[in-house]
NUNUNU-43211 format. One record per atom (N, C-alpha, C): atom name; z, y, x; residue in three letters; residue number from 1. Coordinates in steps of 0.001 Angstrom, whole numbers, plus 500000, padded with zeros to 6 digits. Atoms other than C-alpha are relative to their C-alpha. Layout:
<rs>
<CA, <Z, Y, X>, Ala, NUM> ...
</rs>
This chain:
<rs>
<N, <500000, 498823, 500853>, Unk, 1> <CA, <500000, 500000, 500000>, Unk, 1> <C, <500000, 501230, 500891>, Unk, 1> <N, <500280, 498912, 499075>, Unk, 2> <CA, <498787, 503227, 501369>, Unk, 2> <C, <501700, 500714, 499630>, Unk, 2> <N, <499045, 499448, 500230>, Unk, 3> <CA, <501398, 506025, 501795>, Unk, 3> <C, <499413, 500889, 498947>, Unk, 3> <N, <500226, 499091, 501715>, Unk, 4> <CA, <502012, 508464, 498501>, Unk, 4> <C, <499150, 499422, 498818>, Unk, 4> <N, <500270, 500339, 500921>, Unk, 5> <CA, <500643, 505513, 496560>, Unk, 5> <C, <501377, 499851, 498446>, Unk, 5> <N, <499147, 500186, 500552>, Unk, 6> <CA, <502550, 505680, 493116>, Unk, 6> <C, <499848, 498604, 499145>, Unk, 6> <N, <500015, 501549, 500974>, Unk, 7> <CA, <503283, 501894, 491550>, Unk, 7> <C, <500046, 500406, 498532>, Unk, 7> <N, <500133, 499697, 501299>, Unk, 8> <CA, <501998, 502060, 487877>, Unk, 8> <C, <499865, 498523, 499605>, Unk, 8> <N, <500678, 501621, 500514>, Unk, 9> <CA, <502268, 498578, 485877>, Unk, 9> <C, <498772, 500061, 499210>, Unk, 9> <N, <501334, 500375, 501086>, Unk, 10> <CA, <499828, 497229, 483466>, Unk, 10> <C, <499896, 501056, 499283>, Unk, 10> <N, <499630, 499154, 501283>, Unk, 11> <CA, <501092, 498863, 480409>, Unk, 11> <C, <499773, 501048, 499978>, Unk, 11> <N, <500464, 498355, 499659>, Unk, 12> <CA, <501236, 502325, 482101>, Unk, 12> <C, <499325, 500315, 500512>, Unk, 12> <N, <501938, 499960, 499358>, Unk, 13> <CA, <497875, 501717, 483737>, Unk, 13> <C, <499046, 500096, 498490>, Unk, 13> <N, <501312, 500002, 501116>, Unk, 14> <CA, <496093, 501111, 480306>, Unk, 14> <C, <500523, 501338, 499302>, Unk, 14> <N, <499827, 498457, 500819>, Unk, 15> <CA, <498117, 504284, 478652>, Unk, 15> <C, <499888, 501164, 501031>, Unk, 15> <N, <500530, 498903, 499202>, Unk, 16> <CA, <497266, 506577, 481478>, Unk, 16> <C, <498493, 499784, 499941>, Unk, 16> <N, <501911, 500089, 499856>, Unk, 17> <CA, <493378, 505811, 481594>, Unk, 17> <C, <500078, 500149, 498621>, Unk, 17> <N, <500849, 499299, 501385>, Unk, 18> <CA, <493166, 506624, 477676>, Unk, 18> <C, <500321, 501598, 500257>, Unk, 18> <N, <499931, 498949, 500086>, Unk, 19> <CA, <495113, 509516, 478038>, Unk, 19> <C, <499116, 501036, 501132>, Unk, 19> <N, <501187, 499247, 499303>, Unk, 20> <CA, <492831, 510490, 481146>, Unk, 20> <C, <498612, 499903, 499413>, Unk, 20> <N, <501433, 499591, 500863>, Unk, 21> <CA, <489550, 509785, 479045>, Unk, 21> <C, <500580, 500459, 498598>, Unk, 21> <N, <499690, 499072, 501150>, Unk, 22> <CA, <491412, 511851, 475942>, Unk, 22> <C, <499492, 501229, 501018>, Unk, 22> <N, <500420, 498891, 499229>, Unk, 23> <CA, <491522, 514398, 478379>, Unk, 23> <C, <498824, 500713, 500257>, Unk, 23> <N, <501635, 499895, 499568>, Unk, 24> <CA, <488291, 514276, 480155>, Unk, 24> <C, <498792, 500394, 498730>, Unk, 24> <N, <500514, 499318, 501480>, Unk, 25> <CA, <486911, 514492, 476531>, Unk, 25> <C, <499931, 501182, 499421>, Unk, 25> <N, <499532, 499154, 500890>, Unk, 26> <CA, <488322, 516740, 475491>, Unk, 26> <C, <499447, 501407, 500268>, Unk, 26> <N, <500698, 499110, 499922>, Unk, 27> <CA, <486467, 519290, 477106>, Unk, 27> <C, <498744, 500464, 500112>, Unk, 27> <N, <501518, 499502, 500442>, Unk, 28> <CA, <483518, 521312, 476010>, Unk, 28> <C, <499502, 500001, 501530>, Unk, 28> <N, <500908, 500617, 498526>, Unk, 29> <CA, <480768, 520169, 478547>, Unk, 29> <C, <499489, 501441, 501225>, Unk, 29> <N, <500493, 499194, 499290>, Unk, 30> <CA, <480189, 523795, 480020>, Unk, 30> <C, <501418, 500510, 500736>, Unk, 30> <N, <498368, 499787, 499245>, Unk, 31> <CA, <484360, 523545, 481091>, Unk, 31> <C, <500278, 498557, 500190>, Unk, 31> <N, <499703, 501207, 499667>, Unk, 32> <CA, <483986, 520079, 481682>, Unk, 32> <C, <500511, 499183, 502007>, Unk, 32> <N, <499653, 500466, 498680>, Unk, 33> <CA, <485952, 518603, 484932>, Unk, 33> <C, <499355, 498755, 500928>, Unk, 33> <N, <500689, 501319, 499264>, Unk, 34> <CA, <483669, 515392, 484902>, Unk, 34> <C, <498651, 500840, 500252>, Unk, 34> <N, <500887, 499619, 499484>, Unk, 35> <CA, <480779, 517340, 485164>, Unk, 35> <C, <499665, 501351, 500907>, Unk, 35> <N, <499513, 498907, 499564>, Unk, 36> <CA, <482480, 520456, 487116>, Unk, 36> <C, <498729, 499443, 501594>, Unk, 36> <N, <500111, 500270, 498419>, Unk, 37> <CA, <480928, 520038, 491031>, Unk, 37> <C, <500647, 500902, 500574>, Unk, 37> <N, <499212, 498883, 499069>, Unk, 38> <CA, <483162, 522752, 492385>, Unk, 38> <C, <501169, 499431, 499984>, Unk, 38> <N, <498747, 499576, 499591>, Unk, 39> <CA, <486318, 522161, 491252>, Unk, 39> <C, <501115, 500930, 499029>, Unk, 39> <N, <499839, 498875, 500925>, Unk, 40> <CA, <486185, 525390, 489124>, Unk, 40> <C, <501212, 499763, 498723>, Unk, 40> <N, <498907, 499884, 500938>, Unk, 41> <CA, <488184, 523756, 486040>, Unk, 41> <C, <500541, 498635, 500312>, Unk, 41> <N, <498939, 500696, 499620>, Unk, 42> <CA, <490165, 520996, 487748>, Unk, 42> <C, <501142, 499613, 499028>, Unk, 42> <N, <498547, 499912, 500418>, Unk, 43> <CA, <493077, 522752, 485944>, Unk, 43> <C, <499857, 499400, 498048>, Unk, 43> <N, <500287, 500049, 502324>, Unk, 44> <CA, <491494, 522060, 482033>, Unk, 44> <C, <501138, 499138, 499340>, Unk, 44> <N, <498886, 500518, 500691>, Unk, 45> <CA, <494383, 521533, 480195>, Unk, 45> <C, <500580, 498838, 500097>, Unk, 45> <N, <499034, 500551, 499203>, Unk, 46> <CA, <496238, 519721, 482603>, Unk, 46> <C, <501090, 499702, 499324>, Unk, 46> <N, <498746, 500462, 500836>, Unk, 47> <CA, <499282, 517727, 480880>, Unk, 47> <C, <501126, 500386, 500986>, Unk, 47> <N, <498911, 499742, 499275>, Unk, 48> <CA, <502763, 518751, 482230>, Unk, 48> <C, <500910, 498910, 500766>, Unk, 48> <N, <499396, 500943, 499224>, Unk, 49> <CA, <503765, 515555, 483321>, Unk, 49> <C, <499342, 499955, 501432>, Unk, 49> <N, <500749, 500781, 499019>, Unk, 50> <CA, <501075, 514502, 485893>, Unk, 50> <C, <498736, 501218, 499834>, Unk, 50> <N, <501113, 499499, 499624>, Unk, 51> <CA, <497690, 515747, 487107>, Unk, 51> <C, <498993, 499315, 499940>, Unk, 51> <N, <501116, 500821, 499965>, Unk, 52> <CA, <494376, 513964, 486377>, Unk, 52> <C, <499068, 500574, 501199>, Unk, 52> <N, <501287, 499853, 499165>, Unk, 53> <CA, <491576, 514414, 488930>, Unk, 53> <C, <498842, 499244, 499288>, Unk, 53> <N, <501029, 500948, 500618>, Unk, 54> <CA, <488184, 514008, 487338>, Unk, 54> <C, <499095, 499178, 500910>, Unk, 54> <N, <501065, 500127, 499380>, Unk, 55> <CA, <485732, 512033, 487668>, Unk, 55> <C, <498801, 500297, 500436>, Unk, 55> <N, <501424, 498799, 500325>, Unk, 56> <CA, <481956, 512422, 487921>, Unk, 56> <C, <499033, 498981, 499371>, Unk, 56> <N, <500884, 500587, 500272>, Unk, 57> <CA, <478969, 511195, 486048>, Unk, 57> <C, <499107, 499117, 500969>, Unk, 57> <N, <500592, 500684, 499165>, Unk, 58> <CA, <477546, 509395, 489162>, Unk, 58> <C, <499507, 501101, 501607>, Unk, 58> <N, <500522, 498921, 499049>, Unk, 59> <CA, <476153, 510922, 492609>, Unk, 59> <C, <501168, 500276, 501040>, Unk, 59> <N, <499129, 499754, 499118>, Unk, 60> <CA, <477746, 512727, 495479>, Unk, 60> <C, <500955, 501494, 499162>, Unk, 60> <N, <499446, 498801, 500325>, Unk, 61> <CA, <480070, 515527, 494741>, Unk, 61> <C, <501188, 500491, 500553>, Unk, 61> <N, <498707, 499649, 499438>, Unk, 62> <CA, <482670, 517537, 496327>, Unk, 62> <C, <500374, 501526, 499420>, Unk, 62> <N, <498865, 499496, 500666>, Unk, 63> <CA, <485218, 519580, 494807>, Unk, 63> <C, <501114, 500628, 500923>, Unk, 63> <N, <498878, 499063, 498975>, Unk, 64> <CA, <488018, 522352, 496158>, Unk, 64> <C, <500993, 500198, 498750>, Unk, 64> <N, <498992, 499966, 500940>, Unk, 65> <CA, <491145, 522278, 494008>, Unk, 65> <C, <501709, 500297, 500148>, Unk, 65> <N, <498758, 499872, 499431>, Unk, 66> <CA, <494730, 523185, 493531>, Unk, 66> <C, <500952, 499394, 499176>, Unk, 66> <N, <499639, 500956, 500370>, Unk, 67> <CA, <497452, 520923, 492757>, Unk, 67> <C, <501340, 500669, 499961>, Unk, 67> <N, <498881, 499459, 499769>, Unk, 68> <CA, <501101, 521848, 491683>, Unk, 68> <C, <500722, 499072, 500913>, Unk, 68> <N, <499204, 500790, 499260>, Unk, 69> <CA, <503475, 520458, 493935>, Unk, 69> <C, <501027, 499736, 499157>, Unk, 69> <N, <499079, 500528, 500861>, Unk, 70> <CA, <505926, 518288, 492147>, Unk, 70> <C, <499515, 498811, 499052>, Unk, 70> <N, <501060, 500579, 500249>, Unk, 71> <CA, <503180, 516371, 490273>, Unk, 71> <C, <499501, 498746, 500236>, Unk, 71> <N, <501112, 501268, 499734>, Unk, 72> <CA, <501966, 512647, 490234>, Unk, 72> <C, <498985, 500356, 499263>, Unk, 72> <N, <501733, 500019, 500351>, Unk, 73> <CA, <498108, 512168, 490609>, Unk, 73> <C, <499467, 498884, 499432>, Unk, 73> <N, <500589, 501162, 500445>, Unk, 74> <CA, <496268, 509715, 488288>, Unk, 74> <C, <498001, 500307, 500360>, Unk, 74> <N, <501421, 499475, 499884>, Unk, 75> <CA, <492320, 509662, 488755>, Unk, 75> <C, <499045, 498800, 499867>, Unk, 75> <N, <500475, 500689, 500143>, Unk, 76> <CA, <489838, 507162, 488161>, Unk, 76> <C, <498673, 499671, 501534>, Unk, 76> <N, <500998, 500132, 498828>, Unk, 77> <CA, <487922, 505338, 491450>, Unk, 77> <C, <498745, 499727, 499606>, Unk, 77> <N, <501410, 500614, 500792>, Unk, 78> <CA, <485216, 503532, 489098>, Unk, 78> <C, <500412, 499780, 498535>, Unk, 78> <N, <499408, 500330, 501442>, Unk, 79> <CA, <485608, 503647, 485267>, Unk, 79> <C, <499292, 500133, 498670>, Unk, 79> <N, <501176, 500326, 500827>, Unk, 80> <CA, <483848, 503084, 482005>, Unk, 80> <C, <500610, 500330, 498547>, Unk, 80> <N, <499350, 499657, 501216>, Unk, 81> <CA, <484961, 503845, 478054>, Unk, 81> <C, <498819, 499459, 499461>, Unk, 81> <N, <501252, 500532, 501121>, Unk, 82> <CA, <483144, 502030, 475118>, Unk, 82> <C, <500610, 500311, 498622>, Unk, 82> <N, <499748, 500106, 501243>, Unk, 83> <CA, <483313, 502253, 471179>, Unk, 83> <C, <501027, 498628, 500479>, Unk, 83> <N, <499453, 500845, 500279>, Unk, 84> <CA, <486183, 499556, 470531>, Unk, 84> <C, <499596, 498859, 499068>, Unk, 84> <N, <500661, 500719, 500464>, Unk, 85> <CA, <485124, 496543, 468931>, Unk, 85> <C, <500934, 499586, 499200>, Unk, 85> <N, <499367, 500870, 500482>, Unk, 86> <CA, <487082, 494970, 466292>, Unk, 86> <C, <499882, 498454, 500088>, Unk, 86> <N, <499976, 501566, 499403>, Unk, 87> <CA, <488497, 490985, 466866>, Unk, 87> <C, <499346, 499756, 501474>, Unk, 87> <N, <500763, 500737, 498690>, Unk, 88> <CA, <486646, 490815, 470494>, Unk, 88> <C, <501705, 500440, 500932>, Unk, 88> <N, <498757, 500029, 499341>, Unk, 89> <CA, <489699, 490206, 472491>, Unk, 89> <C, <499765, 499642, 501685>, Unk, 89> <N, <500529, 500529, 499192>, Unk, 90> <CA, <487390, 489213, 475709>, Unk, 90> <C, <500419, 501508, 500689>, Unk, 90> <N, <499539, 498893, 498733>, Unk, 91> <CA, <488546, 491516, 479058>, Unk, 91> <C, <498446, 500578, 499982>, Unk, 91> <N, <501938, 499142, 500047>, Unk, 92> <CA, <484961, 493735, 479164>, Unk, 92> <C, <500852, 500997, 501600>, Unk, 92> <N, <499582, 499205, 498620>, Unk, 93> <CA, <484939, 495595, 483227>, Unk, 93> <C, <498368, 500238, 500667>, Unk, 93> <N, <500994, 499648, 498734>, Unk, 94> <CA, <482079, 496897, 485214>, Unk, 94> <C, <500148, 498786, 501123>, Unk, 94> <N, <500005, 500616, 499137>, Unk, 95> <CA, <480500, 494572, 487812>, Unk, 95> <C, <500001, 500848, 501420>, Unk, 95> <N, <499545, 499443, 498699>, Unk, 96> <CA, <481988, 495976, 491053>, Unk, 96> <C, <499267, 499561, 501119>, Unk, 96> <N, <500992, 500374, 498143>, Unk, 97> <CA, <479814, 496304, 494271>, Unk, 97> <C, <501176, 500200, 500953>, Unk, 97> <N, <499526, 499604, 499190>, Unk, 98> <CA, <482116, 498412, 495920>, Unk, 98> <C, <501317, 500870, 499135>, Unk, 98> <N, <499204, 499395, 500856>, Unk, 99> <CA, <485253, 500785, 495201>, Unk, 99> <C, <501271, 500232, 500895>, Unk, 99> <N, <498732, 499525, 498688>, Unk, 100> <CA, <487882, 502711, 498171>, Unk, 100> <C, <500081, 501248, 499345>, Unk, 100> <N, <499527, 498676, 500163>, Unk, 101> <CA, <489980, 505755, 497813>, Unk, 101> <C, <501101, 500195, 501255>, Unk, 101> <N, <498995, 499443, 498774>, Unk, 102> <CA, <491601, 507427, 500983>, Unk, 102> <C, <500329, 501268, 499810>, Unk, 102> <N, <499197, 498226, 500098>, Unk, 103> <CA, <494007, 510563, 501308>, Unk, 103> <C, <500020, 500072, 501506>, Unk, 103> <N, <499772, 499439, 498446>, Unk, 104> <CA, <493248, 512126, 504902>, Unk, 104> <C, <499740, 498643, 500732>, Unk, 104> <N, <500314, 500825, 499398>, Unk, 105> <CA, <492019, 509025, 505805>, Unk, 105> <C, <500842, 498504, 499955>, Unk, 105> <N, <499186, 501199, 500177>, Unk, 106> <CA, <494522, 506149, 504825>, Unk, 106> <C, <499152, 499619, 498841>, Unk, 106> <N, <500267, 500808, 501107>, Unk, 107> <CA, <493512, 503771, 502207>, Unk, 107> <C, <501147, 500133, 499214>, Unk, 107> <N, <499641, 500007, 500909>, Unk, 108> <CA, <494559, 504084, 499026>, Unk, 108> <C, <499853, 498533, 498652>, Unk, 108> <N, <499929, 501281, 500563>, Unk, 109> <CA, <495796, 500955, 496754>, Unk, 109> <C, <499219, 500221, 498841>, Unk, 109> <N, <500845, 499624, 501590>, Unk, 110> <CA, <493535, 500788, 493221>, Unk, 110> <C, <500433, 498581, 499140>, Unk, 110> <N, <499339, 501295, 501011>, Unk, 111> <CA, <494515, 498871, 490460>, Unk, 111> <C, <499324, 500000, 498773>, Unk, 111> <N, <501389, 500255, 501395>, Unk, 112> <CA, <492374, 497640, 487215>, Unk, 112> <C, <500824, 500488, 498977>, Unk, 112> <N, <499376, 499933, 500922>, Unk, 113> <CA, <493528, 498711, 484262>, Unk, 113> <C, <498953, 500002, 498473>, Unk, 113> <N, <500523, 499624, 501197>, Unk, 114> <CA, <492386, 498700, 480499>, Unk, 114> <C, <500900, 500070, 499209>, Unk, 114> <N, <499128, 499355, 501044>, Unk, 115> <CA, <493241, 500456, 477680>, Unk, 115> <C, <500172, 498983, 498709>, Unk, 115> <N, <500113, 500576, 501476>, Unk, 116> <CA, <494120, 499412, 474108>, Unk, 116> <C, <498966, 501062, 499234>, Unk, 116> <N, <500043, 499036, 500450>, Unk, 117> <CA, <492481, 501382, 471666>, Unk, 117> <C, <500402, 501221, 499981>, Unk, 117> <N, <499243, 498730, 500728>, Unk, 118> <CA, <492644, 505223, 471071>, Unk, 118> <C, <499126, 500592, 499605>, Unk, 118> <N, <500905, 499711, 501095>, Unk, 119> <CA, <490816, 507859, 469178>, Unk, 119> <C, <499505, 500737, 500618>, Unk, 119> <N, <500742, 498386, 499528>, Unk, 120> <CA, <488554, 510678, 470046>, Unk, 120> <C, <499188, 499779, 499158>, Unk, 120> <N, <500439, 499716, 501174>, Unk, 121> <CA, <487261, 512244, 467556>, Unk, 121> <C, <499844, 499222, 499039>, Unk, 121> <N, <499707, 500850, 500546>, Unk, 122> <CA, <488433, 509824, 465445>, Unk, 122> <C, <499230, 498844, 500372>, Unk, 122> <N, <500565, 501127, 499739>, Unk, 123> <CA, <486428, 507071, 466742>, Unk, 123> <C, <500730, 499356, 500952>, Unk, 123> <N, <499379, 500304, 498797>, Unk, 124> <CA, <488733, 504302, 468372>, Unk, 124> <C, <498931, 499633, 501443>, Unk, 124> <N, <500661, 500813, 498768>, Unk, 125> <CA, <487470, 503348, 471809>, Unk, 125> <C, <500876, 499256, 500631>, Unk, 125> <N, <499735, 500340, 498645>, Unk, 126> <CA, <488583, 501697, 475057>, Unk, 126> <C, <499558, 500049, 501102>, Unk, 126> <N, <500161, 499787, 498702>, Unk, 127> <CA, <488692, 502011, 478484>, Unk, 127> <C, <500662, 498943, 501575>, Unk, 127> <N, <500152, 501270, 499113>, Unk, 128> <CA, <488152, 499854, 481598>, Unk, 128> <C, <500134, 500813, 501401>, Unk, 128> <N, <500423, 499660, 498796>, Unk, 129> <CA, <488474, 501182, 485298>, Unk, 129> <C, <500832, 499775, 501054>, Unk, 129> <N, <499196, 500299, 499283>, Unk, 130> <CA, <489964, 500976, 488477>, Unk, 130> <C, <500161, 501183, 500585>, Unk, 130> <N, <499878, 498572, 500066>, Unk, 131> <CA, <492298, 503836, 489194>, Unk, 131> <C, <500838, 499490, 501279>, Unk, 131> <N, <499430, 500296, 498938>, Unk, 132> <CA, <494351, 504955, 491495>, Unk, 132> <C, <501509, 501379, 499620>, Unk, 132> <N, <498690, 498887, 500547>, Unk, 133> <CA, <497967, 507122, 491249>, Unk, 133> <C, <500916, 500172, 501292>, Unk, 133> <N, <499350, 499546, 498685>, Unk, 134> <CA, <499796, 509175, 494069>, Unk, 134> <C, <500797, 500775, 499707>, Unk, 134> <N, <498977, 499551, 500461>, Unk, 135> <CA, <503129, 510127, 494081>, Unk, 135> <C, <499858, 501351, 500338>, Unk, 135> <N, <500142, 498713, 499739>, Unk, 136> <CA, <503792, 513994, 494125>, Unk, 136> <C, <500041, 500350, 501362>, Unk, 136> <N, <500530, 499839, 498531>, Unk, 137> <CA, <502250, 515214, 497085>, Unk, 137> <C, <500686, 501099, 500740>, Unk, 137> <N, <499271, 498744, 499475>, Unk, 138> <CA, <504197, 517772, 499552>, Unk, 138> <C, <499059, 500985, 500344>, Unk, 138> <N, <501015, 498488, 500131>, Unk, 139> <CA, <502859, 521687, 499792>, Unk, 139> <C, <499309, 499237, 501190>, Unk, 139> <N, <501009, 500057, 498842>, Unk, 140> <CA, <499750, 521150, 502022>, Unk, 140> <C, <498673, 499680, 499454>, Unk, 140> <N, <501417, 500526, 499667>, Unk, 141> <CA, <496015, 520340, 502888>, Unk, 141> <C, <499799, 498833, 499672>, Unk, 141> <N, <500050, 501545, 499835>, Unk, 142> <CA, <494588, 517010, 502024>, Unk, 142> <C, <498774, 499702, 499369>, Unk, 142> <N, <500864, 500441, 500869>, Unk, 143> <CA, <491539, 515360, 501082>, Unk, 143> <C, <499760, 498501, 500004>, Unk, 143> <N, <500153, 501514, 500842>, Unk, 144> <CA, <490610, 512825, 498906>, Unk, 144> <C, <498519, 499271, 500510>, Unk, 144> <N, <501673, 499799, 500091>, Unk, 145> <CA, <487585, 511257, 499477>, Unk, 145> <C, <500668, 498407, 499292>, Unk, 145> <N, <500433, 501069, 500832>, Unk, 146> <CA, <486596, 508309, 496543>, Unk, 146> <C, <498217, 499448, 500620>, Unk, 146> <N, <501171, 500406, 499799>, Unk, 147> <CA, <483564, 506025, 496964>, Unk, 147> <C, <499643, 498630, 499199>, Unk, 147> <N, <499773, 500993, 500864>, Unk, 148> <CA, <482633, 503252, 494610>, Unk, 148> <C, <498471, 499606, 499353>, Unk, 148> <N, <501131, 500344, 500664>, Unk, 149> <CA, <479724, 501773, 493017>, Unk, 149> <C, <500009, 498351, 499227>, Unk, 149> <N, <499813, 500996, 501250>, Unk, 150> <CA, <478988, 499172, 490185>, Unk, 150> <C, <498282, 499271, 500422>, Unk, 150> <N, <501253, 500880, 499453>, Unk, 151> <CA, <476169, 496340, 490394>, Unk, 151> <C, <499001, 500335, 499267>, Unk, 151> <N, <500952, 499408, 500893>, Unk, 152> <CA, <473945, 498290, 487984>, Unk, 152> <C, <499738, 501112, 500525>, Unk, 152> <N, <500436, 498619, 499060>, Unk, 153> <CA, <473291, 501235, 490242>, Unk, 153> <C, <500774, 501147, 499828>, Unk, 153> <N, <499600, 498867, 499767>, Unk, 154> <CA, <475576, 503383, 489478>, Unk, 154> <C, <501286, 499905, 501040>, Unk, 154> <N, <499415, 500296, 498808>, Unk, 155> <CA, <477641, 504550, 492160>, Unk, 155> <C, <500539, 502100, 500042>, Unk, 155> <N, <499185, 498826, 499798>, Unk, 156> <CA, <479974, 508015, 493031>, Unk, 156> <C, <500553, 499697, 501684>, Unk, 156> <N, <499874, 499548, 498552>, Unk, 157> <CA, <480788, 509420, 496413>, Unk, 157> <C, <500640, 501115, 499750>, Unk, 157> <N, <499122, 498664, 499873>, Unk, 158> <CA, <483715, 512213, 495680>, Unk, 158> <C, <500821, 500169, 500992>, Unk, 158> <N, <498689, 499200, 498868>, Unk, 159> <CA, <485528, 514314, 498251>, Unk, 159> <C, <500286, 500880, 498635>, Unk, 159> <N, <498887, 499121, 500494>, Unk, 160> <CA, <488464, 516620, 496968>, Unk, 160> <C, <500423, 499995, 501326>, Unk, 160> <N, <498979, 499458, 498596>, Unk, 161> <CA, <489836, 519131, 499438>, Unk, 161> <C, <501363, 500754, 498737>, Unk, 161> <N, <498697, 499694, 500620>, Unk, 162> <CA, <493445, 519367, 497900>, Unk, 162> <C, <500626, 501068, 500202>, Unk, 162> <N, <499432, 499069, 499051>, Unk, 163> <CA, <495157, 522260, 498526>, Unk, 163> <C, <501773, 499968, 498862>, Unk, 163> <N, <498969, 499950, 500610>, Unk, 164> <CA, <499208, 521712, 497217>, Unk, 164> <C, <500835, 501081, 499823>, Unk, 164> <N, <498870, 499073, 499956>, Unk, 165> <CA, <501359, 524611, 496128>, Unk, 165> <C, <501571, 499776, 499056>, Unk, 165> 
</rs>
């Protein structure tokens, strides 16, 4: 386990990845953090517990951001959301090529998680990915870099330069 990884079980692995794709949703696509490339709205209505880091629709992308200090980080390394199916009780996951997350250069632990159902815009879904969660980080510099790809071509390459206050 890398250092400033935070241990999340099952349970609070599948209810953090809805509430990070509630989130991620939740914002209008021209303040959207998954499709931000700067950085710019990072902060989009950021929950007071924790800090999400988005993802991205695929591609390279790097990002400059600021992080409160005090704060665990949840963020998704490779991850997927579908309509929910009623009765299919079968595990559904992206076929994984690849999939690392380092802080300043350590490896970072990732862990699978899926959701149960939840709603957006009233439609239940679920969610499948492999995330990753870092305990509150001390004031400073740091970057993230993610890298990951799925056996269907899609594939992400994010840096985050962290900056903690």
């Amino acid at each position: 386990m890398g250092d400033g990884d935070w241990r999340i079980d099952e349970a609070e692995g599948g209810r953090l990845a809805a509430r990070w794709w509630q989130w991620a949703l939740s914002a209008p696509e021209d303040r959207s953090p998954v499709s931000d490339t700067t950085g710019r709205y990072a902060d989009w209505r950021q929950p007071e517990d924790l800090w999400f880091l988005a993802g991205t629709y695929g591609g390279r992308v790097v990002r400059r951001c600021g992080i409160p200090a005090g704060r665990p980080v949840f963020f998704p390394v490779l991850n997927t959301e579908r309509k929910a199916v009623p009765f299919v009780t079968r595990p559904w996951r992206l076929d994984v090529e690849r999939a690392e997350a380092d802080l300043n250069g350590s490896p970072l632990s990732l862990s699978e998680f899926s959701s149960k159902p939840f709603p957006v815009m009233g439609i239940p879904r679920i969610a499948w990915g492999l995330w990753c969660g870092l305990s509150p980080l001390p004031a400073g510099q740091f970057v993230l870099e993610i890298k990951a790809a799925a056996k269907d071509g899609f594939w992400v390459d994010t840096t985050y330069h962290l900056s903690v206050e």
